[in-house]
N, C-alpha and C positions, 0 to 999 in steps of 0.2 A: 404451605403451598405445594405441599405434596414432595417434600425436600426427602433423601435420601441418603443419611449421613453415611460416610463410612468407616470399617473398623475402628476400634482403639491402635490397634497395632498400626494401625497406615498412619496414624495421626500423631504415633510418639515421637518426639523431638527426641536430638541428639544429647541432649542434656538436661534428664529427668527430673523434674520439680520434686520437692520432699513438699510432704505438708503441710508443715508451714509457711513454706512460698507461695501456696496456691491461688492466695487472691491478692494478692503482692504484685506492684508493677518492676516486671523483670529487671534484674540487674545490669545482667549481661546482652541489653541490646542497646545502641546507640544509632542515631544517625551521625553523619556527616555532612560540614556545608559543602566541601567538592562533588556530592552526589551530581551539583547544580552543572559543575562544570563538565563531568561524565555524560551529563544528559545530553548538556550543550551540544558536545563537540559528536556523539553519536546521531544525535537530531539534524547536525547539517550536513553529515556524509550519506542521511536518507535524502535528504532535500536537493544533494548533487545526483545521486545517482535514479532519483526520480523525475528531474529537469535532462538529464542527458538519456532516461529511457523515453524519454518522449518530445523529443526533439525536434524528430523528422515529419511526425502525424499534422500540428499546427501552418507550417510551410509547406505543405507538401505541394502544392502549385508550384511555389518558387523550387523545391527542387527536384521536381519535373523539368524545368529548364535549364539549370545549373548542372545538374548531371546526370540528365536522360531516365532517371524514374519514371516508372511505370505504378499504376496506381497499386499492382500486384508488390510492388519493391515496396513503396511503403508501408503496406501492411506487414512484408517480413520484416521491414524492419523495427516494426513495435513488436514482430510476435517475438523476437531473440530476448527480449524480456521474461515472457514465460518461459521459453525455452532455457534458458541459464538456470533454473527451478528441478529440473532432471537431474543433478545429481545433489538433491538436499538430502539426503542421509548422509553423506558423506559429510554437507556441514553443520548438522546438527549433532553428526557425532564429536566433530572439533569443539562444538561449543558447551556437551557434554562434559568431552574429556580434558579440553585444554583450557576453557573459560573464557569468558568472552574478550579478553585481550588479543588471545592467539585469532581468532574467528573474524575480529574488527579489522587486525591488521591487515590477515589475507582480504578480507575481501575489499578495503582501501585500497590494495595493491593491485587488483584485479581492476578496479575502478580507475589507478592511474592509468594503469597498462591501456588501457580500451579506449581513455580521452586520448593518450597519446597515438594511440595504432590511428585513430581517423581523424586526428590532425595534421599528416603528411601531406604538404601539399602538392603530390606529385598530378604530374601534368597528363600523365595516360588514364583517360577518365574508367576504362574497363579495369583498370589495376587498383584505382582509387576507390570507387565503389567496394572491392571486394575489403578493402584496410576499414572500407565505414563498416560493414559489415561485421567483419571480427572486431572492431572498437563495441559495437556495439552488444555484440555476446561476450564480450567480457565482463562489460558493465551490469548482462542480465545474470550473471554468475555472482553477484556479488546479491542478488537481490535473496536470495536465500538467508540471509545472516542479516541485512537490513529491514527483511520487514518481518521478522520473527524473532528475533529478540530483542524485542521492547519490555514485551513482558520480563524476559528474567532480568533483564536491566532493573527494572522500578521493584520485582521483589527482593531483589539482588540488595539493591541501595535505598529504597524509600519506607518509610513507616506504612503502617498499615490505613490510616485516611491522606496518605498520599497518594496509594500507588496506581486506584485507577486515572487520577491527574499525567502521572508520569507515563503510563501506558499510552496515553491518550497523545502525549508529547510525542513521547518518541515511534509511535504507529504511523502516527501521521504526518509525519515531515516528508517521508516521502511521497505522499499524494502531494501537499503542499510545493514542491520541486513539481509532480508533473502540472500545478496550476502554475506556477512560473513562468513554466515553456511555455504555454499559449499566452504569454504576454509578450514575454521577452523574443521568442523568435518572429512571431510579425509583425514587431516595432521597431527592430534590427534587420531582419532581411524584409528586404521590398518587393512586391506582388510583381509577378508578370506582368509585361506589357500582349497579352493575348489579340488587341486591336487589328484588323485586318488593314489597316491604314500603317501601319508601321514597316518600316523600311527592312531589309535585311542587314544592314549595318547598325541599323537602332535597337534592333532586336539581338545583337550579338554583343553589342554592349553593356545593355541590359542581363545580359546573361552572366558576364564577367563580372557585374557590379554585387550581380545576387549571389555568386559565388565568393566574393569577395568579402559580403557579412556575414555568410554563414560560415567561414572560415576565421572572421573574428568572434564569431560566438561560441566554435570549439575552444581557441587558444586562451580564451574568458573561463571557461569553464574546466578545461586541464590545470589551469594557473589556481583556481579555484580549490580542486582537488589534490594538489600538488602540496599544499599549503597543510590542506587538513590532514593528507598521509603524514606529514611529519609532525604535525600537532599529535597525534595517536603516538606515532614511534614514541616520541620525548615523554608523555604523559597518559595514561588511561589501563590504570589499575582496575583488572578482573573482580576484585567483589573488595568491599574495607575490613579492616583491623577485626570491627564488631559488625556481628549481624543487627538489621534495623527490628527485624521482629521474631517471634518465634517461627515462624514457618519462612524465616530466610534461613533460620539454622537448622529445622526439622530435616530426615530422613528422606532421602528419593529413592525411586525405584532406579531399576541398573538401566541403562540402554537398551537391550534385547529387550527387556519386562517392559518397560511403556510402550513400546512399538507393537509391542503383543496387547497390551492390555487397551491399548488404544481401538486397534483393528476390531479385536470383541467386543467393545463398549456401544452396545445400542444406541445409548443414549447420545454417547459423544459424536457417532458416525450421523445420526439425526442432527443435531444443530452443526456439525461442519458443513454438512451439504445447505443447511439454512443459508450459512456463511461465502460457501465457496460459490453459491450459482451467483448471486445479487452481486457479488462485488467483482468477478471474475468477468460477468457481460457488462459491467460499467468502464471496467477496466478497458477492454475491449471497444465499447463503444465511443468512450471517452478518448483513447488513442485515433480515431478516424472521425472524432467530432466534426472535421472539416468537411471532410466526403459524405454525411450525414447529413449536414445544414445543407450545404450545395444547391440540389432542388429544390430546398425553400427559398432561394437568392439570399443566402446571405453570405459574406464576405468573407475571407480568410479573416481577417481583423478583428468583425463582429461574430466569429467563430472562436477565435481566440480569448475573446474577453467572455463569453456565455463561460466555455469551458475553465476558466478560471475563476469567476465568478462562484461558480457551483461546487468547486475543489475548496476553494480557499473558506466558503461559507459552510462546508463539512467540515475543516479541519477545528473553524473556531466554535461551530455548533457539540461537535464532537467532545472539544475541550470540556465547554460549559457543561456537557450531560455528565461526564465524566468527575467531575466536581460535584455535580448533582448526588452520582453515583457514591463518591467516597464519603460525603456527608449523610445520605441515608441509605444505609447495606440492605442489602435482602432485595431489591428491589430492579435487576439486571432484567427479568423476562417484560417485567410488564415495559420497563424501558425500551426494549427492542419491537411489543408490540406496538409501540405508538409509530417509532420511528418505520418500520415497515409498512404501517399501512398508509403514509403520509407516502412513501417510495411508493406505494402501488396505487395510488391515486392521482398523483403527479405525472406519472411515467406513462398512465392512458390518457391522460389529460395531454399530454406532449405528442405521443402515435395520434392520435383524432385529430389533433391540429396539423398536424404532418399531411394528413389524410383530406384534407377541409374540402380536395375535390370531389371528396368520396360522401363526407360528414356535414360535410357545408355548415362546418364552425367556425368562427373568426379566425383566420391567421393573419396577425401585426406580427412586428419584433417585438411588442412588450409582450406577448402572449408566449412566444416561442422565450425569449429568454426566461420569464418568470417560471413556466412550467422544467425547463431544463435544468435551473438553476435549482428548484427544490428537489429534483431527482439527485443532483449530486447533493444537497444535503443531507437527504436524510441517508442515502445508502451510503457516505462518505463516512458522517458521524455515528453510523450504526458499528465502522470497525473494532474499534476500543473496548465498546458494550461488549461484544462478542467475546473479543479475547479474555480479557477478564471471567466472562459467563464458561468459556473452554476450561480456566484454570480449577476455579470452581470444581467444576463436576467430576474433572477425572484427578484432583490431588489426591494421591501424592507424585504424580508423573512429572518430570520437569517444564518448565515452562517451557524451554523454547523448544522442545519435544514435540511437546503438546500446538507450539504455533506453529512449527517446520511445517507440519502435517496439514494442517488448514490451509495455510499460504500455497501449499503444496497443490492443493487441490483446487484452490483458488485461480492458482496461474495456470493447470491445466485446464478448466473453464476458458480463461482467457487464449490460450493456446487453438483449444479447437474452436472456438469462434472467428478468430484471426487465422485459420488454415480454413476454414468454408470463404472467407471473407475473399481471401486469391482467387475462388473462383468464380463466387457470386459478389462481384462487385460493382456488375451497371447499376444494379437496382436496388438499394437497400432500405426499404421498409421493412424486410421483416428483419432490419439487426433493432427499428424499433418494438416491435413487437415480443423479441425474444428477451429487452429488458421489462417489458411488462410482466409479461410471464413469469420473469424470476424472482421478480417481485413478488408477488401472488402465492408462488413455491414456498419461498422464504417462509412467509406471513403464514401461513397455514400450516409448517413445519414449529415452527415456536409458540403457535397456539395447545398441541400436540404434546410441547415438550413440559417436562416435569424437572423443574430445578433443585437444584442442592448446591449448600454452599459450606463445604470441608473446610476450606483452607481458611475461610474465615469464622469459624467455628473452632479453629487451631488459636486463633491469635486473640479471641476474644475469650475464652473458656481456661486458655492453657498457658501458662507463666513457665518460663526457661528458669 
């Protein structure tokens, strides 16, 4: 399929097979059953720090009232999620140099720090505001190291027909977190009382009440986080004893050389922009889900359950492709064209409904949730496919090199969507339209692309 191997040289492991080990199943690889528990306990420190970056977007009515947000404040406050993404070379060099224990720990700790900085509960609401603020760029600080090293996690620890399973795990937990939040904070904190019938003492109570669950649903979630930073301290070894396959013990490039050889790879800077448009403006759109739905009258509630709906039905659709994936190899692009063109048919199917004054198509809630709901499937479940497809094309570069750089690109999509979004935010149709479109981008960028698969060409050809 027009595959592209590369050199001998990029491809020689650290410990060269003689010839008569050639078609011999390796000695010297093993797995390990704690791979299980490494995954665990990596997969729910994305699932915390993806429920606390997205927090504020599902309630943002109730904290409108609670603490005088403006609809401009909650869009920065999902954008401090990409924004924490600005200095990933710094930790993809930690995860380079120190391994992903050093990398997990920091960025646990950056994650406690940020639950605790905005669960102060002090009483001067301009002082409070600004502690949620920094809680919350702290937590986007950490997202550099949780959503990019999954991959060297699962090459790191898992056999070769595990690893897109384990990518797919640990990728996703943090979407899975921000499905959470649109459950958990509008079934915990309680909607406005907006009625023009309501008193000013009913209304100020109300205010105190709603401020009052959204401050048990930080201290839920610090306690959360607090648990797993020392679950990490006590246990979570950087790679095992034995490597699982050959190309967890193969040669890499140095830091400086993949960042170079990244930037010039045609190929790879083509499927990252596949990558980073479609999930960058889901991202995005997915954080203001509420302010979205709005004019089609639907509820915080019924806002909250669409946008979980659509997260949590990626993360398990994702899985299963994933499986898919590790049991028949070779087979990542055509996977990504299915799953994109299902995002680009859904996702104009959802604007036209939006539109139905314009279209005069049925708009129900079954129509609106079903079409919303498959847009987060398939661009949800296309993550995993992707990263895997990245490792692929440019091995021998390290993986979480190789994913810094995408995530990178990803949250800067998300970033300036969410910086237009503060200014254009009476009317937002066209934040429908801009995920059609990147839909579309995508779809037509991986029909273009020409695959190769090295690293799996290393473990299937080549005995340690």
């Amino acid at each position: 399929m027009g595959a592209v191997p590369s050199t001998e040289a990029e491809r020689e492991p650290l410990l060269a097979p003689s010839h008569a080990e050639a078609n011999i199943q390796p000695v010297n690889s093993r797995v390990y059953g704690r791979r299980w528990l490494v995954l665990t306990l990596f997969s729910l420190l994305g699932l915390m720090q993806g429920m606390v970056w997205n927090f504020w977007g599902p309630i943002q009515n109730s904290a409108v009232h609670a603490f005088g947000f403006t609809k401009s404040d909650i869009a920065v406050l999902v954008l401090w999620g990409p924004v924490g993404f600005v200095p990933w070379l710094l930790f993809m060099w930690l995860l380079d140099k120190k391994g992903l224990r050093a990398s997990l720990l920091l960025s646990a700790f950056l994650m406690l720090l940020g639950a605790a900085l905005r669960s102060i509960p002090l009483t001067e609401q301009p002082l409070r505001r600004w502690m949620i603020h920094g809680g919350q760029f702290l937590n986007g600080l950490a997202g550099p190291t949780i959503m990019s090293a999954g991959p060297y996690l699962s090459t790191t620890w898992f056999a070769p027909d595990q690893r897109a399973t384990a990518t797919a795990v640990a990728s996703l937990f943090s979407y899975l977190g921000g499905a959470a939040s649109f459950v958990v904070g509008p079934m915990v904190v309680p909607a406005p009382n907006d009625t023009q019938a309501a008193t000013t003492m009913a209304a100020a109570v109300s205010d105190s009440s709603i401020r009052d669950r959204i401050q048990l649903v930080m201290y839920a979630e610090l306690t959360a986080i607090a648990v797993l930073f020392v679950a990490v301290l006590l246990y979570f070894p950087s790679r095992p004893p034995m490597p699982p396959s050959v190309a967890a013990a193969s040669q890499r490039l140095s830091y400086r050389s993949s960042i170079c050889r990244l930037l010039s790879n045609l190929r790879f800077l083509m499927i990252a922009l596949a990558y980073a448009v479609p999930t960058g403006v889901i991202a995005g759109w997915a954080g203001v889900l509420d302010m979205v739905l709005t004019p089609a009258k639907v509820s915080q509630v019924d806002a909250g359950w669409i946008g979980f709906w659509s997260t949590v039905g990626g993360c398990v659709f994702g899985v299963a492709m994933a499986r898919f994936a590790d049991s028949i190899r070779g087979m990542l692009k055509l996977i990504l064209v299915l799953m994109l063109a299902g995002a680009s048919l859904s996702s104009t199917w959802f604007t036209l409904t939006c539109l139905s004054r314009v279209t005069h198509l049925p708009s129900t809630a079954a129509i609106l949730y079903t079409s919303c709901i498959l847009v987060g499937i398939f661009i949800n479940s296309s993550v995993p496919i992707f990263f895997e497809l990245f490792i692929e094309t440019v091995y021998p570069v390290p993986e979480g090199i190789t994913c810094g750089v995408v995530t990178f690109l990803g949250n800067l999509v998300t970033g300036l969507l969410l910086f237009f979004l503060t200014f254009y935010s009476t009317e937002l149709s066209w934040l429908n339209w801009c995920l059609t479109g990147s839909c579309l981008f995508s779809l037509v960028l991986i029909l273009f692309f020409r695959e190769s698969y090295d690293r799996l060409y290393l473990d299937v050809f080549v005995s340690v």
